[in-house]
C-alpha positions as CSV (number, residue, x, y, z in Angstrom):
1,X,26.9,-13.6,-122.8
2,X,27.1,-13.9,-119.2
3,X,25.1,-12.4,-116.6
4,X,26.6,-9.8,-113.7
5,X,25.2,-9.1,-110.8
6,X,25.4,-5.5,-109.3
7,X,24.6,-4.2,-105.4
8,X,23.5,-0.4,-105.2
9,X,25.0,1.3,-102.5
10,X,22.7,3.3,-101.2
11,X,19.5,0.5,-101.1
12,X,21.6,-2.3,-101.3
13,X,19.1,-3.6,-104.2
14,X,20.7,-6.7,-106.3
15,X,20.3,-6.4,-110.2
16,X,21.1,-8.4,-112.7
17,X,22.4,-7.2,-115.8
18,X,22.9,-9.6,-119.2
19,X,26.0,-8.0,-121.3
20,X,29.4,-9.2,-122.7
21,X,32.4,-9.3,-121.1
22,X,34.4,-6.9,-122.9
23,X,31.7,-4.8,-121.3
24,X,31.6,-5.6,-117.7
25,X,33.4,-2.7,-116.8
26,X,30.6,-0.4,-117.8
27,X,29.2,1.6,-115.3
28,X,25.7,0.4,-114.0
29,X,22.7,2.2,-112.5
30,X,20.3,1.0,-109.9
31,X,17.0,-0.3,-111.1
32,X,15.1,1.3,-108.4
33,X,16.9,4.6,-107.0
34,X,19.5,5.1,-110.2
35,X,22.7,5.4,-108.1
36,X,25.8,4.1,-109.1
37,X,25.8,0.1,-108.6
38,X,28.9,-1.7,-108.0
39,X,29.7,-5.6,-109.7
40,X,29.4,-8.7,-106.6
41,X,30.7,-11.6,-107.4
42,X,27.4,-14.1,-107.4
43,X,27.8,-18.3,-107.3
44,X,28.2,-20.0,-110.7
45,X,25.2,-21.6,-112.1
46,X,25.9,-25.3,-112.9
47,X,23.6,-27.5,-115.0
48,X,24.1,-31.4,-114.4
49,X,22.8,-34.1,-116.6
50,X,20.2,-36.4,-114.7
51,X,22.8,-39.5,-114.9
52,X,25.3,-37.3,-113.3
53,X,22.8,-36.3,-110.0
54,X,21.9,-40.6,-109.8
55,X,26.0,-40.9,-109.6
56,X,26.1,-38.4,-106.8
57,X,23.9,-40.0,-104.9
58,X,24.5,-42.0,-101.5
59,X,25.0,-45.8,-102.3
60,X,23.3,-46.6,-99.3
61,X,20.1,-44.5,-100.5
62,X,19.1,-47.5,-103.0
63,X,19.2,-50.0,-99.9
64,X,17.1,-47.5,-97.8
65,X,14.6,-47.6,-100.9
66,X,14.4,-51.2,-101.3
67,X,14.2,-51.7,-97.3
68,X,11.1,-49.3,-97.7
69,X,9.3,-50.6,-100.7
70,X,9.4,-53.9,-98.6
71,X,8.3,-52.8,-95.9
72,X,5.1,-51.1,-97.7
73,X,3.0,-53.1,-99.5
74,X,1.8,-49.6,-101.3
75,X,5.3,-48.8,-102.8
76,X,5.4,-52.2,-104.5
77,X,5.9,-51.5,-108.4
78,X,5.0,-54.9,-109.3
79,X,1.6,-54.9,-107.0
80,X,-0.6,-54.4,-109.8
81,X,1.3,-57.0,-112.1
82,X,0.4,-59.5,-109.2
83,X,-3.2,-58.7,-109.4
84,X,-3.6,-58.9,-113.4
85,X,-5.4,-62.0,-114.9
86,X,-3.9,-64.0,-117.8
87,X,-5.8,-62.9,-121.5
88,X,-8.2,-65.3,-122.9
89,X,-7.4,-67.1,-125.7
90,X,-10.5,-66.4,-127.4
């Protein structure tokens, strides 16, 4: 069931009814004076997949990265890799 969004008139308060679409036409009633609300047309909600925001992204943003991480010896992944010791064989 979608979600419609309604502006009263008089106090130009937003609310945000949850109701089928056959019954979108219904009249609704503000939440905090109870006048008559009429239906705005609100942006669509869009839910990507993470892969889909990385594909998005600027292909020069992974050079910027790698010219940072090189640039600060604190971003290095593999510092503490560097600093471990080989494991005894004992």
């Amino acid at each position: 069931m979608p979600l419609y969004e309604y502006r009263c008139s008089s106090c130009g308060e937003v609310t945000t009814v949850l109701r089928a679409a056959t019954d979108s036409q219904a009249a609704v009633t503000c939440e905090i004076c109870g006048e008559r609300a009429a239906r705005i047309v609100s942006r669509p909600s869009v839910h990507r997949s993470n892969a889909s925001k990385v594909a998005r992204l600027d292909p020069r943003y992974d050079k910027l990265v790698d010219k940072a991480m090189g640039a600060t010896q604190a971003a290095d992944p593999d510092r503490y890799l560097r600093r471990m010791k080989p494991l005894s064989d004992d």
